[in-house]
C-alpha positions as CSV (number, residue, x, y, z in Angstrom):
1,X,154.0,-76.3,-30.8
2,X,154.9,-77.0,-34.5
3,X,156.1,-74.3,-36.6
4,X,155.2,-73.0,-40.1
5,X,156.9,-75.4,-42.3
6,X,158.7,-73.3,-45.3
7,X,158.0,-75.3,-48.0
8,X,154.6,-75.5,-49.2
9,X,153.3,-78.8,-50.5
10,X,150.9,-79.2,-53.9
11,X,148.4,-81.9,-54.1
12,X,147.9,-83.1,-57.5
13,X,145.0,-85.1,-58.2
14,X,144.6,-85.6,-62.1
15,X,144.0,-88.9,-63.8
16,X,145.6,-87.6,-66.9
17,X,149.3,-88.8,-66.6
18,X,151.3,-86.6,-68.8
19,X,149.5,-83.3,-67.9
20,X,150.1,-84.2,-64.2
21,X,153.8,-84.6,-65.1
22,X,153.7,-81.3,-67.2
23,X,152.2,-79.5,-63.6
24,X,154.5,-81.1,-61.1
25,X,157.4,-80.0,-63.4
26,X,156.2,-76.7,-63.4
27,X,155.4,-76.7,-59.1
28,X,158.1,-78.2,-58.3
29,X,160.5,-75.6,-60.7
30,X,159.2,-73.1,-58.3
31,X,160.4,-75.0,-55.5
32,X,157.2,-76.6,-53.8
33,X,156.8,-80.0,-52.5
34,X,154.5,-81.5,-55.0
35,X,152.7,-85.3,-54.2
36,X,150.5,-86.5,-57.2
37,X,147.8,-88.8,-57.3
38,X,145.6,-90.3,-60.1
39,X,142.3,-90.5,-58.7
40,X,140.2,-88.9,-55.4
41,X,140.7,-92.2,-53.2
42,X,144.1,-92.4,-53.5
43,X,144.3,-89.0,-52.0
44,X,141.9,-89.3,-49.2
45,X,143.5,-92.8,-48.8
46,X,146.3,-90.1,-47.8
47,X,144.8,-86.9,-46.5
48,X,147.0,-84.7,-44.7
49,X,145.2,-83.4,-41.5
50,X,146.0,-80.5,-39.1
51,X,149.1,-79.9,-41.7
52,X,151.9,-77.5,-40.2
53,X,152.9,-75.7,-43.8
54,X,151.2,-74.3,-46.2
55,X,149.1,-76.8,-48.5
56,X,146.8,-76.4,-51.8
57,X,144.9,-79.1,-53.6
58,X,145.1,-78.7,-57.7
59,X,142.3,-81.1,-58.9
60,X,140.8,-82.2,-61.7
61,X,137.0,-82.2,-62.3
62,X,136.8,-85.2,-64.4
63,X,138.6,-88.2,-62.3
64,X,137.8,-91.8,-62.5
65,X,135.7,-92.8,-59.9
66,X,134.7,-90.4,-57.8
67,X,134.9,-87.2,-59.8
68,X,136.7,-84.1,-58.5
69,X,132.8,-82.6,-57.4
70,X,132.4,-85.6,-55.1
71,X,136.1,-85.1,-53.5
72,X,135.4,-81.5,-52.7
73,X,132.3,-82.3,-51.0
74,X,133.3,-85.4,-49.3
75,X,136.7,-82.7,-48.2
76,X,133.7,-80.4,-46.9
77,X,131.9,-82.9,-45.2
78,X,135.8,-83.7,-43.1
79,X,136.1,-80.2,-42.6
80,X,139.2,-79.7,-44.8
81,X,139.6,-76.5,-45.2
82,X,143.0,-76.5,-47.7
83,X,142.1,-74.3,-50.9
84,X,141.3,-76.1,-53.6
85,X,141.9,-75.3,-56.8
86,X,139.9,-76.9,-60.1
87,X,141.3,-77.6,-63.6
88,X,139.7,-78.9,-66.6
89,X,140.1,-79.4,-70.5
90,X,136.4,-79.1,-70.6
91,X,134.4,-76.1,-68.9
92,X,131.2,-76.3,-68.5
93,X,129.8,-73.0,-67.1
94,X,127.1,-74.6,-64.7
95,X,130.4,-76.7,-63.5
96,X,132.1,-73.9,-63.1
97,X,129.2,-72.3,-60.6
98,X,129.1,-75.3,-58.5
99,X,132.7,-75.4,-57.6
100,X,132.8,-72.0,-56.6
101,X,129.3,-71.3,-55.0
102,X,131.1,-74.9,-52.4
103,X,134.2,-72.9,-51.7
104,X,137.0,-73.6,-54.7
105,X,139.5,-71.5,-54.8
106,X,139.3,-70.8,-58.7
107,X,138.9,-72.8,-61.7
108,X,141.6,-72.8,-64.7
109,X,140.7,-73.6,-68.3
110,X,143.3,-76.7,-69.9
111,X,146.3,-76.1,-71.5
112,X,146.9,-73.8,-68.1
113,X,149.5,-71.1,-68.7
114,X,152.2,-71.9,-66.8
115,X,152.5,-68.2,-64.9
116,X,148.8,-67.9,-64.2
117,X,149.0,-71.4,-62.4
118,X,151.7,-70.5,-60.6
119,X,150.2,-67.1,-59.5
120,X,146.9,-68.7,-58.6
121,X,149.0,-71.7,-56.7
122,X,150.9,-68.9,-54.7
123,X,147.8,-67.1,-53.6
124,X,145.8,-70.6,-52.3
125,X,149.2,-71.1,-50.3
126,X,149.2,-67.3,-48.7
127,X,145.5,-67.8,-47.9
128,X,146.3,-71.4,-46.4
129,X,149.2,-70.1,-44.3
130,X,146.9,-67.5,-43.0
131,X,144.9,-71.0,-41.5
132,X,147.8,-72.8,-40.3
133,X,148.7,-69.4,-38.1
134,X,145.6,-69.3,-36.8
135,X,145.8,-72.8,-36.0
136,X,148.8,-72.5,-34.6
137,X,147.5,-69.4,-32.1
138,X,144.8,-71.9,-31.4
139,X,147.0,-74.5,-30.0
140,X,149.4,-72.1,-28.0
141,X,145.9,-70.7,-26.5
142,X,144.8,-74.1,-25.6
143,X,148.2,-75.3,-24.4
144,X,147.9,-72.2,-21.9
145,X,144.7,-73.2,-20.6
146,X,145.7,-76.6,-19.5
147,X,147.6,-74.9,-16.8
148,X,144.6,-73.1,-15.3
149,X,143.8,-74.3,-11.9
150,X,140.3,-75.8,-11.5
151,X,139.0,-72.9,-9.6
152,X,140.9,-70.1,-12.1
153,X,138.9,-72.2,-14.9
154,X,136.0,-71.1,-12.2
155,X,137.1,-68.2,-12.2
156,X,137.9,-67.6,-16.1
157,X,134.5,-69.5,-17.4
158,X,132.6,-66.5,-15.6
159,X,134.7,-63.8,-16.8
160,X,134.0,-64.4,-20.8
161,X,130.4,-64.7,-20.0
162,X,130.3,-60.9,-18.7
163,X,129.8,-61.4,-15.3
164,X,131.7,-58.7,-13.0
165,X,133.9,-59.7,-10.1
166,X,130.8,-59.0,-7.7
167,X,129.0,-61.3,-9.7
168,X,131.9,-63.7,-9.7
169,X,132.4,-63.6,-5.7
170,X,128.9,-64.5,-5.1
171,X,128.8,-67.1,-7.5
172,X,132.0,-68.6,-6.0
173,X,131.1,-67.6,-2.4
174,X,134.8,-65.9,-2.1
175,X,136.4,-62.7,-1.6
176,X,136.3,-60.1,-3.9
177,X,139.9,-60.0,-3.7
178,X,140.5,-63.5,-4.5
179,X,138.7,-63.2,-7.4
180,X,140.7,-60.7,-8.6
181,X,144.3,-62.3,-7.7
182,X,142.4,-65.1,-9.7
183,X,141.5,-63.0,-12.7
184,X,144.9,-61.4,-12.6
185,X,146.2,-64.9,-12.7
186,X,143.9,-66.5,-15.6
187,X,144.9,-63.0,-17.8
188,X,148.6,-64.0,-17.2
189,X,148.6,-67.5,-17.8
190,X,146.6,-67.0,-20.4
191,X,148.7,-63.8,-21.8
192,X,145.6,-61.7,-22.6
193,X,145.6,-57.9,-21.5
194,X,142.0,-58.2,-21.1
195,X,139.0,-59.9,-20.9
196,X,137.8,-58.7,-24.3
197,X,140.9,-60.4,-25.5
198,X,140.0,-63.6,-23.9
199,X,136.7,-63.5,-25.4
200,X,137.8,-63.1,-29.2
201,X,140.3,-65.7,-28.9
202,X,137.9,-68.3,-27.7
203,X,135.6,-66.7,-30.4
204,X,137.8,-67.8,-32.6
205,X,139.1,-71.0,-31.1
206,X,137.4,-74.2,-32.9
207,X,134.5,-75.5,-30.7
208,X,135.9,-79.2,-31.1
209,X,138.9,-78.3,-29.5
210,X,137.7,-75.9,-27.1
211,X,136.7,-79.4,-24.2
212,X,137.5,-77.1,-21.3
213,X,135.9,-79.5,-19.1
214,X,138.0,-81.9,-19.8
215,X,141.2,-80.5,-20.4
216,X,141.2,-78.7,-17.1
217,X,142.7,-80.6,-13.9
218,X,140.6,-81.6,-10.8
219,X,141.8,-79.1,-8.5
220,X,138.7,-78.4,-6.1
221,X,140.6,-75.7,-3.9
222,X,138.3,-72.9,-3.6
223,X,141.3,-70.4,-1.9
């Protein structure tokens, strides 16, 4: 799977040419990756999805078209998660409340002061390279279960909804000690110590990805 990329890339979405200059100067000084773009369109024209380093979004609220609002709702309603992070020369306290109560990061008050951008930048990355680990746990974890046999997917599907391994060999109409060389089997492939580990990591495991069904191979052996 892809690693953690170690430099972090900036999104700069501000219509405003010379204070978007004045910010990537000060990103990039730091050392991130910074892209810029003048409006929303032209960054969902080029949205990075399922990114492999640690991103943040720095927008501004007032943006020609539509505004920086609209972008982090339209971001919501594509499930991108990347912190975002609001500026704006004109606060408006009812603004303000909106962006935060829909899951902004923070909001900063033009002229920004260089160190307390930074700072703020730096903790939207940590908190975003928390997400890209997890998504990267997600993807080992569903990489592993692809080499489940059919009847350990049997086998496993029944273990992380609590049934017991009597429960287990009626259901399956086998041996009780088949069901266990299966469960020892599924805990190994899957590299869980337990079946209460299993069941947080698919607790935790997106539901879009998690098509066991069909990710599984058609092997009908019952042995």
């Amino acid at each position: 799977p892809p690693m953690l990329q170690s430099r972090p890339v900036i999104h700069l979405v501000d219509q405003d040419s010379l204070t978007r200059n004045d910010l990537a100067s000060v990103l990039a000084d730091v050392g991130y990756a910074v892209s810029v773009y003048d409006d929303a369109e032209s960054f969902l024209n080029r949205l990075p999805r399922d990114h492999m380093s640690p991103q943040c979004i720095v927008l501004d609220v007032f943006l020609p078209g539509m505004s920086g609002l609209g972008l982090q709702q339209t971001l919501r309603n594509l499930n991108v998660t990347t912190p975002l992070l609001f500026v704006s020369s004109h606060v408006d306290i009812g603004t303000v409340v909106e962006a935060i109560k829909t899951g902004a990061f923070d909001f900063l008050e033009k002229p920004i002061h260089q160190q307390i951008l930074v700072r703020r930048v730096q903790e939207a990355l940590d908190l975003d390279s928390a997400a890209v680990r997890e998504r990267e746990q997600q993807q080992r974890f569903l990489d592993r279960m692809r080499k489940l046999s059919r009847r350990e997917c049997d086998v496993f599907e029944l273990l992380i909804s609590g049934r017991s391994t009597k429960e287990i060999s009626r259901s399956l109409k086998v041996g009780l000690q088949t069901v266990a060389k299966h469960r020892a089997r599924v805990l190994q492939k899957l590299e869980a110590r337990s079946v209460v580990e299993l069941v947080r990591r698919i607790a935790r495991t997106s539901p879009a990805k998690l098509q066991m069904r069909e990710e599984f191979p058609s092997d009908t052996s019952a042995s």
